[in-house]
N, C-alpha and C positions, 0 to 999 in steps of 0.2 A: 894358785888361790888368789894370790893379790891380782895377777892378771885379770884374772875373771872377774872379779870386784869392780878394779878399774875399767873392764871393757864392757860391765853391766852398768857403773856410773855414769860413763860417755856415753852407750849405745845409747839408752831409755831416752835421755834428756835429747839426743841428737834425732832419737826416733819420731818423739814425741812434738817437738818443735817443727820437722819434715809435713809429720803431717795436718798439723794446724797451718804451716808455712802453706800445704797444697789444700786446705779449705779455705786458708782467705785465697787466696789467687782464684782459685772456685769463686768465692763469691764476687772477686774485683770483676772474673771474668761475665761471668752470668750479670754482674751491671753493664758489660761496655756492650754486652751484647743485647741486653733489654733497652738500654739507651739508643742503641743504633734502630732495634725493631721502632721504637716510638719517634725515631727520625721519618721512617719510609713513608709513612703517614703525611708528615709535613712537606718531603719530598713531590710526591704524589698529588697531594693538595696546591703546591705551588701550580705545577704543571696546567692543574683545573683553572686556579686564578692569571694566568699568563693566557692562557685559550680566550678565559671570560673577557679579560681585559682587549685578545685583539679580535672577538664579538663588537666590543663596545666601539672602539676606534672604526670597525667598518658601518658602521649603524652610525656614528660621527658622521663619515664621509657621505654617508644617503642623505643625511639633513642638510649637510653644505653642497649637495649637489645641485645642478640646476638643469637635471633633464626629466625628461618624462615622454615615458614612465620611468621607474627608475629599477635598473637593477639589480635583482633581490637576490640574485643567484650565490655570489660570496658570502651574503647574511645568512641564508641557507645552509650553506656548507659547513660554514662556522659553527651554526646550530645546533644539527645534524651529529658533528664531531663533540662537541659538549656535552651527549644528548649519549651518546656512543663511549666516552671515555667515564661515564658514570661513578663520577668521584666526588659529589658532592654532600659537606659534611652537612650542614644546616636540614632539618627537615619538610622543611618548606620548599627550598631549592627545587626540587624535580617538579612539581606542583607548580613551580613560577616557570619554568623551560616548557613547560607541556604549553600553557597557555602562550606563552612567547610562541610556539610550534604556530596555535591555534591561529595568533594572529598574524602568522605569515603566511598561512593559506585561504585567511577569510577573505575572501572575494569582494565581501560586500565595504570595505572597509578600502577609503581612498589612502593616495599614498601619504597623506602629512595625517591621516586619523592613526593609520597602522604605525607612521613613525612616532607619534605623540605615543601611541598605546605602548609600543616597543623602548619607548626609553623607559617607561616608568618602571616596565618588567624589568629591564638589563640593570637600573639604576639598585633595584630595592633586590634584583639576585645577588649583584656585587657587594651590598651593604652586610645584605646576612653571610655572604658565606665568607668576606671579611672576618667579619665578626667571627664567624664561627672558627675562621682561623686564628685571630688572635686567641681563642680560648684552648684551641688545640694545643698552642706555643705554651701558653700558661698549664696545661695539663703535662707538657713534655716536661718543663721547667720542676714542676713540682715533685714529677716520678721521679727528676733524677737526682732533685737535693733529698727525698726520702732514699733512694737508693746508698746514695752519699753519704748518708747518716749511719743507714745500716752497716753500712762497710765498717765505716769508721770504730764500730761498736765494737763488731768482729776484730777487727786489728785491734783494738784496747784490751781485747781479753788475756792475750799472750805479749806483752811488754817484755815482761822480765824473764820471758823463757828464748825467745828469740832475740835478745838484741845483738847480742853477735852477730847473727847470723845473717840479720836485718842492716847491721853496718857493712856486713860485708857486700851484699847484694844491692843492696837501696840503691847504687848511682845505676844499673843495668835493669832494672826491674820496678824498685817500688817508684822511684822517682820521674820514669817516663808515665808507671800508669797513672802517679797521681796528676801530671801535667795533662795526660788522657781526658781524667775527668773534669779535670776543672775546664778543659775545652769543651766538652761537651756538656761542661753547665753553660757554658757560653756558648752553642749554639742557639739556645733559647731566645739568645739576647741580638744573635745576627752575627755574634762574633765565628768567621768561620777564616778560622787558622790554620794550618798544617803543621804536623810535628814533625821534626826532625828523628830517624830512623837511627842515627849514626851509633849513638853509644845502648842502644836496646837491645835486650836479649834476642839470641834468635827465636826461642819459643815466642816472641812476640812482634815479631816484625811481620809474620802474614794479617795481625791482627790493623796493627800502625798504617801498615800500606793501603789496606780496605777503609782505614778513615781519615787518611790523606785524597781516598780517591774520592769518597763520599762528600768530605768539605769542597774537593775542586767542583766535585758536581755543582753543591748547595749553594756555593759563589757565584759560579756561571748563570744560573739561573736567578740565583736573586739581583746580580748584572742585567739580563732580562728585564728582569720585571722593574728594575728602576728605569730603564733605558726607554720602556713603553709607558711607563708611569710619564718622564721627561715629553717625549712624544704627544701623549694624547695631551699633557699640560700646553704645549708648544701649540698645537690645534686649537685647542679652547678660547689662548687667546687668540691667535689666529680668526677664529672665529670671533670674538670678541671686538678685535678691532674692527672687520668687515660691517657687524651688526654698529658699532658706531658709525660707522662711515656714511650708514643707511640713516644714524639719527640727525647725522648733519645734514644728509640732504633732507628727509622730512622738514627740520627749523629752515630749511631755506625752501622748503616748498611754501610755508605758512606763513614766513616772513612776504614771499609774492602774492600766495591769497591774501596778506593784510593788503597790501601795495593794491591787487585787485578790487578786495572790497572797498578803498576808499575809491578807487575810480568808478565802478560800479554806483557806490553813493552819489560820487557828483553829476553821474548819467545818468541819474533816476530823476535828481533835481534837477536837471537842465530838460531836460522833456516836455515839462509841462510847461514853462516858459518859451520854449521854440514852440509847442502846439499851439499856443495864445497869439504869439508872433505871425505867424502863419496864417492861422484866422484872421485874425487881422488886414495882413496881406490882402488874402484873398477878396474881402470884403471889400477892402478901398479898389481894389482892380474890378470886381463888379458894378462899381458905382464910377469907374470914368471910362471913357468910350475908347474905341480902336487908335492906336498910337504908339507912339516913343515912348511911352510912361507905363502905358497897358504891358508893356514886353519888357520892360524893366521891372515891372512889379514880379513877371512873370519868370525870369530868373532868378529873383531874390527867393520865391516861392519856392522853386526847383531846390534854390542851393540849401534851402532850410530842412526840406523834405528828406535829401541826401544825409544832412545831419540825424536830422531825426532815428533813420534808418540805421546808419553807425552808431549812433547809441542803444538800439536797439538790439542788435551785433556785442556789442560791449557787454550789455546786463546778462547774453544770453550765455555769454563765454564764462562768465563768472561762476554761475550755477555750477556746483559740486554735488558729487553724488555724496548720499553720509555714507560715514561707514556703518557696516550693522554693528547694532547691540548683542552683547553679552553678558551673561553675568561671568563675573569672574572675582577669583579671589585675593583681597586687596591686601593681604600680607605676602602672600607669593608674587604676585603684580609689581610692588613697588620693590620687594625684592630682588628680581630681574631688574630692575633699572639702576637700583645700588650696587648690583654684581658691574654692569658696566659700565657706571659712569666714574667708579674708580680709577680706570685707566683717565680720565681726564682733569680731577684733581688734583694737586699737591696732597702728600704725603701726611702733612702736618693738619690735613682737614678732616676729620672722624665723622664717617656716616651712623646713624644709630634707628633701625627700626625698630619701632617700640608698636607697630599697628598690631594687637589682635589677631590670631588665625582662623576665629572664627566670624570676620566681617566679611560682608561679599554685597559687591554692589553692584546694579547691571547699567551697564553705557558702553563708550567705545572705547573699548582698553588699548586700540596703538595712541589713540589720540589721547587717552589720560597718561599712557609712557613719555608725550613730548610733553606736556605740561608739566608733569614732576620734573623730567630731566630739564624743563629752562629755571626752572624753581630754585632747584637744589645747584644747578651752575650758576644762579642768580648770587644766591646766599655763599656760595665758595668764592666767586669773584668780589663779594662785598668784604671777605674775611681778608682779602689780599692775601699778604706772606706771614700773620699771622696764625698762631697755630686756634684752633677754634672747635667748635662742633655744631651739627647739623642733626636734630631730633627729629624722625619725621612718626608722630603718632594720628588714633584714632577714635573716638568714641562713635555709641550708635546709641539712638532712641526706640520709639515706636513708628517712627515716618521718616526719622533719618540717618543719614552718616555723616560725621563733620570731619575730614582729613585735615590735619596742622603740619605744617612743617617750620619750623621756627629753627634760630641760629642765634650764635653770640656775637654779631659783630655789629657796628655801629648802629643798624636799624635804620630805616626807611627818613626819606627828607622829609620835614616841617612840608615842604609845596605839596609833594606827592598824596600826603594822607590829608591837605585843608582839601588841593583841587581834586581830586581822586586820579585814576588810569586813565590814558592817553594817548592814543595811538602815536608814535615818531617822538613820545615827550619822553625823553631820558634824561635820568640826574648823574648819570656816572657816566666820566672820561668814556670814549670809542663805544657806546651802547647806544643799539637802534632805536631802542624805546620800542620792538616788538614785541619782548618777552612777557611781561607781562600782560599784554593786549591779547599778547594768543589764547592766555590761560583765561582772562576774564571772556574771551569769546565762545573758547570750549562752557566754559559755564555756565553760559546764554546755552548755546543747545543743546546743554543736556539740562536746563529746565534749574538747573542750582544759584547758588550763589558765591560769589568772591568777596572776601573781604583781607583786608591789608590793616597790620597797627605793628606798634612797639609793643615790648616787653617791658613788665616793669624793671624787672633784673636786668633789662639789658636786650637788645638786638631787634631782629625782624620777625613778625607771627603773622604766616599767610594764613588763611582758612577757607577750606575749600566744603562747601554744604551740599549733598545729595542729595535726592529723596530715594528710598528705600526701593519703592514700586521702577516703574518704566520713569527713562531717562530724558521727563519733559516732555517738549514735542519736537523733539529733535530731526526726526524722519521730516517733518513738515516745514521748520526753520531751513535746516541745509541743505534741503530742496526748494 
């Protein structure tokens, strides 16, 4: 009797705690196993983004190429496999690839229209299905601190019926799997750690081993994707520097058309005085008769002739073709030129576009890129080793657009704003006195105007005035 008693006191309580001991482990299990399903996902979606990204690097390398035709066959493939591995979470996604398809087969469409068209697709597929990844992450994260809760709820129901039992097991059991989850709250976060197997039950070491091997994967591949992350960043600039390289030689192209146009100018004035000269010549040689004098006149005639003729040569060398007009948009536009003239300032100089996105102006936008960039390296160089900043904004009326680019640093000399611009007249130490010559000449042929002053607060305030319609008569001047 007492036996029975004692062995129905111990069974029940030892029964009873067994099997709430085998529904929570139910339940720890049923989360390691819905955490890992809501992993495969993000798994899966890496692989899409790791493809996209080396889409994008090969679609880099067609625009830094320099052959022609150029090609398409790798971009193709890439495609193709994007197009084929169909794991794209965002809804729009397929919708942007299909057209990407479309315009790698449109014929009609040159190779810098299809590359222009092709970045905007691969740029705005990456952005959303980013996105849609980080949201994926945040949905993982969220299933598994509610899963984490739930548990936890489950285990608080049985405290005092298991705690024995829970002391005795907790270092083989409860304590690997709650290290389990808290890793796998932290994979949300990028934290991807392996557990150590060593002191874990065996009922749970096939579990352990599947997410030891699942974190090596998720490592490996998010190694990947920072490695071509590094990569395409390394290109970019790469590319970046090249693209400067190109805007140093333009300033030196337009520093020798200044050099040109003033020679050009004093061939133009020397022409009408050597034709005057000449005439002349010739006149007093028809008024005196066959002789020493007549043949001397008549050489001087020759060598003026010759002149005339090299300057003739000179005006004609000068003549540029313009560039054509475009409209183009003057917040992206001066964008692009603040993404790379950063590589050429000091650290301590802040660029700030403050233009508008919806201003747009039509003229020659390589020629308004050198004129912002002598501007903006004008006002950096006047800041010296000060730290400073560089505002460049915008307004617009009914007939115009006024572009300012203004800074905090000293401001322009007394001479510069009584005498105004000056071709070769520079106020600062090793300065050609181009820079600004160039910009007020762009401004002459796109029909606008330049003006130059202080700030009351302080610095230099360029302004540059468009008119809304066509850009002057520009086609007609730099012809």
């Amino acid at each position: 009797m007492l036996r029975s008693v004692f062995l129905r006191s111990v069974l029940w309580p030892v029964l009873l705690v067994t099997v709430l001991l085998l529904l929570a482990l139910g339940l720890l299990l049923a989360k390691s196993w819905r955490t890992l399903e809501n992993l495969q996902p993000v798994e899966d979606h890496l692989e899409v983004l790791v493809q996209l990204q080396t889409t994008e690097q090969h679609l880099q390398r067609l625009v830094l190429a320099e052959v022609s035709p150029l090609p398409w066959g790798l971009l193709q493939a890439d495609v193709k496999r994007l197009y084929d591995m169909n794991g794209f979470i965002d809804l729009d996604s397929n919708d942007h690839l299909r057209n990407v398809r479309q315009v790698l087969n449109n014929a009609d469409l040159n190779d810098h229209q299809r590359l222009q068209q092709l970045q905007e697709l691969l740029f705005t597929l990456s952005d959303e299905e980013h996105a849609a990844h980080q949201n994926l992450l945040r949905h993982v994260r969220a299933s598994a601190w509610q899963e984490a809760w739930l548990s936890a709820l489950a285990l608080g129901l049985f405290p005092s019926l298991g705690i024995g039992l829970l002391f005795l097991m907790r270092k083989r059991i409860w304590q690997p799997l709650e290290q389990l989850g808290l890793l796998m709250t932290a994979l949300t976060d990028e934290g991807y750690r392996p557990m150590s197997t060593e002191d874990v039950d065996p009922l749970l070491q096939t579990l352990f081993r599947h997410y030891n091997t699942m974190v090596a994967r998720l490592a490996e591949l998010e190694q990947e994707h920072i490695s071509r992350n590094q990569l395409l960043q390394n290109e970019v600039e790469q590319a970046s520097r090249t693209l400067l390289l190109h805007q140093r030689e333009l300033a030196t192209a337009e520093r020798l058309a200044a050099v040109g146009e003033l020679g050009a100018s004093l061939a133009h004035e020397l022409r009408n005085p050597l034709a005057g000269i000449s005439l002349t010549l010739s006149n007093l040689r028809a008024e005196l008769d066959e002789g020493d004098q007549t043949e001397r006149l008549t050489l001087a005639i020759g060598a003026l002739d010759r002149m005339s003729k090299q300057l003739n040569t000179l005006l004609a060398q000068t003549r540029q073709q313009p560039e054509p007009l475009c409209r183009c948009q003057l917040h992206r536009s001066i964008e692009e030129i603040v993404a790379l003239v950063r590589y050429q300032i000091p650290e301590h100089v802040h660029i700030h576009n403050n233009i508008p996105e919806h201003i747009r102006v039509q003229l020659a936008e390589g020629r308004l890129h050198q004129a912002i960039l002598n501007l903006i390296l004008n006002a950096a160089q006047s800041l010296d080793n000060q730290t400073g900043q560089i505002v460049l904004a915008a307004t617009e009326d009914a007939d115009h657009v006024t572009l300012t680019v203004a800074d905090d640093g000293p401001g322009f000399p007394a001479a510069l704003l009584s005498g105004g611009i000056r071709t070769f007249a520079s106020f600062r130490e090793g300065g050609t006195g181009l820079g600004l010559a160039m910009v007020r000449r762009f401004m002459q042929d796109m029909g606008g105007e330049l003006q130059v002053a202080n700030r009351a607060e302080g610095g230099a305030l360029v302004s540059l005035r468009f008119r809304v319609g066509e850009a002057g008569d520009y086609r007609e001047q730099a012809g």
